[in-house]
C-alpha positions as a printed NumPy array, in Angstrom:
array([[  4.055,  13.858, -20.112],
       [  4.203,  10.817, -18.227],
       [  6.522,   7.994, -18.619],
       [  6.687,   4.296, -17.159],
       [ 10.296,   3.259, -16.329],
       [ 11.298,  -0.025, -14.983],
       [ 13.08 ,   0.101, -11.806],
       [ 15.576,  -3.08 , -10.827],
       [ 16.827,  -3.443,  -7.513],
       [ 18.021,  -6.383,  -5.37 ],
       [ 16.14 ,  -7.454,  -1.737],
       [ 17.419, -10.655,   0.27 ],
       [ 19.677, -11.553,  -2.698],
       [ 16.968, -11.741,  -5.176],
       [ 15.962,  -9.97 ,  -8.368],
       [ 12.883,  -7.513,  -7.847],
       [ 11.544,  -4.888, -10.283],
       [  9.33 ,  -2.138,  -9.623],
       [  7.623,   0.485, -11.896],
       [  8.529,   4.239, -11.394],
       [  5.427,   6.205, -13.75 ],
       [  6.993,   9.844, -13.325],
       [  6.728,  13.179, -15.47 ],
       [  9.895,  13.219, -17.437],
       [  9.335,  16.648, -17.894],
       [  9.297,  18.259, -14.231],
       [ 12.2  ,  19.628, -13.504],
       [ 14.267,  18.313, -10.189],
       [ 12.715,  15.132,  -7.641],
       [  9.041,  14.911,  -7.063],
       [  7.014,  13.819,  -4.492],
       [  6.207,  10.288,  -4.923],
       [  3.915,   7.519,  -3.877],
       [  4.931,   3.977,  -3.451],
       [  2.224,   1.512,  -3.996],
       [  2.041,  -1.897,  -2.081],
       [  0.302,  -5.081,  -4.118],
       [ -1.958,  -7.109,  -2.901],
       [ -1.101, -11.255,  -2.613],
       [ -0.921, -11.962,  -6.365],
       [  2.114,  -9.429,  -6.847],
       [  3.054,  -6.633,  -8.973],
       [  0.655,  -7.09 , -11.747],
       [ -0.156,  -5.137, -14.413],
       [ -3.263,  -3.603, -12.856],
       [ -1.033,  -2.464, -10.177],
       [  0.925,  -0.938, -12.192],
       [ -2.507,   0.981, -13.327],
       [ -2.483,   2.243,  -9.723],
       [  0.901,   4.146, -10.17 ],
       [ -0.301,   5.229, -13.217],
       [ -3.497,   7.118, -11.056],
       [ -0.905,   8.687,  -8.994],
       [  1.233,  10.173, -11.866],
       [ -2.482,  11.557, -12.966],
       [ -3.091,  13.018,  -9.386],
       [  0.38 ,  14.775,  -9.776],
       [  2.908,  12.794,  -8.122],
       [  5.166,  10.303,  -8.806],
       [  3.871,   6.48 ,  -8.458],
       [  6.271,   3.709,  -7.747],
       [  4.606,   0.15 ,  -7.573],
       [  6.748,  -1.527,  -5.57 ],
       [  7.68 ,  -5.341,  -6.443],
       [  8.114,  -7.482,  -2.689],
       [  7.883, -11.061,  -4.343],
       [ 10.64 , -11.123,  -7.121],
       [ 11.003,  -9.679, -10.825],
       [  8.257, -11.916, -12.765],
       [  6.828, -13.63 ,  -9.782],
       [  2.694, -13.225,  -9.654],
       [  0.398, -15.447,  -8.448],
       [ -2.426, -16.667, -10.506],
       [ -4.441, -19.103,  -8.202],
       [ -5.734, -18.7  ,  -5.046],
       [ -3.283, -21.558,  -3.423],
       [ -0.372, -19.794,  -5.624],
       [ -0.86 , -16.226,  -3.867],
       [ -1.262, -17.351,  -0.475],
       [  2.279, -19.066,  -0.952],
       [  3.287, -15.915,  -1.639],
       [  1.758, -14.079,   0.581],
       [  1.942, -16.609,   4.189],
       [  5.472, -16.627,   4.367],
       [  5.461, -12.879,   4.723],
       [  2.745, -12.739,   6.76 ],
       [  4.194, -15.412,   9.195],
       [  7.236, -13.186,   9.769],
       [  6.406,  -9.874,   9.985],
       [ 10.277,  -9.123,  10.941],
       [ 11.153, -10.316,   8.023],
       [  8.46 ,  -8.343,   6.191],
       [  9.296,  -5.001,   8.16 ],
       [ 12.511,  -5.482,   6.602],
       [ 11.646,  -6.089,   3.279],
       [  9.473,  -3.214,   3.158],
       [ 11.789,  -0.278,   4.773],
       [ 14.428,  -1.572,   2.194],
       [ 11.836,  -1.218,  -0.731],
       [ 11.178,   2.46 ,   0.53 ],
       [ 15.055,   3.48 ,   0.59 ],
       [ 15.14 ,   1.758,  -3.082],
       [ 12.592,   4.415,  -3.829],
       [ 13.888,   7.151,  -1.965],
       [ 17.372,   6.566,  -3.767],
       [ 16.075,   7.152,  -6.864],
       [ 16.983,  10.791,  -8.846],
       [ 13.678,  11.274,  -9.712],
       [ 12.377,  11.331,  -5.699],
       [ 12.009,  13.587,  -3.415],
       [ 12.661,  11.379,  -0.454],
       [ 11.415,  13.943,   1.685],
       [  7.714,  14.002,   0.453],
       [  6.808,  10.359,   0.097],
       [  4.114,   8.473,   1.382],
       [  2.717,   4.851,   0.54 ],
       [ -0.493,   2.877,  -0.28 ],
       [ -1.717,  -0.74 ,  -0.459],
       [ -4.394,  -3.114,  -1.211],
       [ -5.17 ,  -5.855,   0.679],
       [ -1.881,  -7.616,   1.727],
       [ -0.416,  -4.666,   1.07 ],
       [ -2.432,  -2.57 ,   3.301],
       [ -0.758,  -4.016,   5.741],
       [  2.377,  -3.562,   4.471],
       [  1.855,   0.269,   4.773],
       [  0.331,  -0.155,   8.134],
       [  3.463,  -1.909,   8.813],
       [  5.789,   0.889,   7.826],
       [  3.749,   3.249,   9.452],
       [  4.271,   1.366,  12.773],
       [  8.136,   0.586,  11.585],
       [  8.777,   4.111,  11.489],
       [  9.64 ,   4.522,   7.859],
       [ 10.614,   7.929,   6.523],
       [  6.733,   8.801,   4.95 ],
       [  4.6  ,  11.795,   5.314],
       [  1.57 ,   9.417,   5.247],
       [  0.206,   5.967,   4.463],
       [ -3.196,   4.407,   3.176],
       [ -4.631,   1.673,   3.572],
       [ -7.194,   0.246,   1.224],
       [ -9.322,  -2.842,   2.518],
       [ -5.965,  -3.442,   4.342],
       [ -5.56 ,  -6.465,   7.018],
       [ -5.17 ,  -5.003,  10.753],
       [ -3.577,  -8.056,  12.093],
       [ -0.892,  -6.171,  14.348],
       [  2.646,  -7.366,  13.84 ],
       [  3.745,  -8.616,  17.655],
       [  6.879,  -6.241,  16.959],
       [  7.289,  -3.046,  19.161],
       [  6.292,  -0.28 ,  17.119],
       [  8.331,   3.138,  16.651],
       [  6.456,   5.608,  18.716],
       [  4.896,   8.328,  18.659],
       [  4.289,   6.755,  14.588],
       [  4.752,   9.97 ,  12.923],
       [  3.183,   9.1  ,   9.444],
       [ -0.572,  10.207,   9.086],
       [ -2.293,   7.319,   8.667],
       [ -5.423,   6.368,   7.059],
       [ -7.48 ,   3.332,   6.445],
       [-10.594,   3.116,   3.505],
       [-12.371,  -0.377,   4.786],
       [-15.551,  -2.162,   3.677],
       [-17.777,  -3.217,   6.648],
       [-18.216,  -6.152,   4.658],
       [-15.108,  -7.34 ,   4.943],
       [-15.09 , -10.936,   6.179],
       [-11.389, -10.471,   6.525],
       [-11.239,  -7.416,   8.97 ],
       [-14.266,  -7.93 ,  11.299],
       [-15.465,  -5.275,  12.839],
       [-13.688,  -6.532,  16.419],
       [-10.574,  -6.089,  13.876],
       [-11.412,  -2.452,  13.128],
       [-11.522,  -1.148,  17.046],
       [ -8.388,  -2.891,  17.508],
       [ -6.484,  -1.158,  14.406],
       [ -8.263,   2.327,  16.27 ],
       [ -7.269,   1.212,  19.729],
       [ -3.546,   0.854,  18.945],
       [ -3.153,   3.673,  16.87 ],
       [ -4.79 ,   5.626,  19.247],
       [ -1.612,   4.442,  21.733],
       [  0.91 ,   4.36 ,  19.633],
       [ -0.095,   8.748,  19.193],
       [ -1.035,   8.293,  15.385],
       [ -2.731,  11.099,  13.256],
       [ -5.124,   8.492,  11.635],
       [ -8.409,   7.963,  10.532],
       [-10.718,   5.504,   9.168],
       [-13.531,   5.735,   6.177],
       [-15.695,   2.695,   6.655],
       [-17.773,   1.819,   3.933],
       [-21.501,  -0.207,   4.323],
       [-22.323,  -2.805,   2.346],
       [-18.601,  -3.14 ,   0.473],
       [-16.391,  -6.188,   0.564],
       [-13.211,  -7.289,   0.587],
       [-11.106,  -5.953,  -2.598],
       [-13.309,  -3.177,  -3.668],
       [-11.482,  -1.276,  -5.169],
       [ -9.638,  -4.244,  -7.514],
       [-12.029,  -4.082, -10.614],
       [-11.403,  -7.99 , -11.433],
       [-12.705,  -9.01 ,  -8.046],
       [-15.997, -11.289,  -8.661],
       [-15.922, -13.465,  -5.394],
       [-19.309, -12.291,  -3.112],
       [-19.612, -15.781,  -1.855],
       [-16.264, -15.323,  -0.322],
       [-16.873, -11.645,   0.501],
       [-14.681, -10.157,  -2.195],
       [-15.908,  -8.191,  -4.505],
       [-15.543,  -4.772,  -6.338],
       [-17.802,  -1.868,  -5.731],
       [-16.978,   1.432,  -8.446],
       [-19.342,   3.666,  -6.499],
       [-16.975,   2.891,  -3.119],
       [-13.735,   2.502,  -5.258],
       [-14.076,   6.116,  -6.637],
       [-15.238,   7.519,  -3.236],
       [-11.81 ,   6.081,  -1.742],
       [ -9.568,   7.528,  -4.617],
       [-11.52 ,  10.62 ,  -4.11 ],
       [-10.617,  10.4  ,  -0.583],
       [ -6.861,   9.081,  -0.998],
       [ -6.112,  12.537,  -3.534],
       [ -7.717,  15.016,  -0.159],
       [ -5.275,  12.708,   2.192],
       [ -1.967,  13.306,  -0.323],
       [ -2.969,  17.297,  -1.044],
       [ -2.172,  16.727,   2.674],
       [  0.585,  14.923,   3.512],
       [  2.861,  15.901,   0.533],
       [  1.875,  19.437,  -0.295]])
């Protein structure tokens, strides 16, 4: 039996809670999978996300990077979220490798089987701690951003990584793609890359209704990815 527990922990100074979706009855830490939001925060359908991963077997913690409460709900909203981050990816390396020890600190964790996913914004963010060096067996990527970080990365990255992209994707052009291969390839990555035709940004996010802007869900593509992530964390955390 599953339960949903609020987790409250402090980053920069600031309030943040995540969600830790666990099976109360296992006995001893589990394996666990952090999930990464995408710009509008730690909604509730990514907290749906953690509850997939407690169904696959593991435990899912959606991780909160904005602030308890804080969500965007417009387009200019999220991208204030989101830009500030993005515009200071040292500051964002540290923000993330402090949410994974707030994960790996907590009883229920085995904080030597974890590995991390995000959407969107925060498929970069797991690209990110992939490149940081972050204590994870593996990381995925889902219609992720590949814009690389200008910060040296810890090498050889020693987190399997793997990135589920729509060749639609107005926001990772295909010149985008080779370049997320290229440096992984350097930087002595185990990592591969399920490209998708015909699917758009934010496939997998079921709300996403925005073709003229290249967003858009796609079920048939979103369950071949989840189909995909479960074979990647038999993997990586077995």
């Amino acid at each position: 039996m599953t339960t949903a527990t609020p987790v409250d922990y402090t980053l920069e100074g600031k309030p943040h809670q995540g969600l830790l979706v666990h099976d109360e009855t296992r006995a001893g830490p589990a394996p666990t999978v952090l999930a990464f939001h995408a710009w509008d925060g730690r909604t509730g359908a990514h907290d749906d996300f953690a509850r997939r991963l407690a169904a696959l077997g593991w435990n899912g913690f959606a991780v909160d990077l904005y602030g308890k409460g804080v969500v965007g709900n417009t387009t200019e909203e999220c991208q204030a979220l989101m830009n500030p981050l993005i515009g200071d990816r040292a500051r964002l390396r540290s923000l993330l490798l402090a949410a994974v020890d707030v994960a790996a600190g907590l009883p229920q964790v085995d904080a030597s089987r974890m590995a991390a996913i995000g959407f969107c914004f925060g498929g970069l963010c797991v690209l990110d701690l992939a490149r940081a060096g972050a204590p994870l067996r593996g990381v995925a990527s889902f219609h992720g951003l590949f814009i690389p970080p200008g910060l040296p990365s810890v090498t050889p990255i020693k987190p399997k990584v793997i990135a589920f992209h729509g060749w639609a994707d107005p926001m990772a052009k295909p010149d985008a793609v080779v370049g997320f291969g290229e440096e992984f390839t350097r930087d002595g990555a185990d990592w591969q890359l399920h490209g998708f035709g015909g699917a758009m940004h934010g496939f997998m996010n079921v709300g996403a209704n925005m073709p003229e802007m290249g967003i858009q869900y796609n079920e048939t593509v979103a369950k071949r990815a989840w189909t995909g992530l479960a074979a990647f964390l038999n993997e990586v955390l077995v």
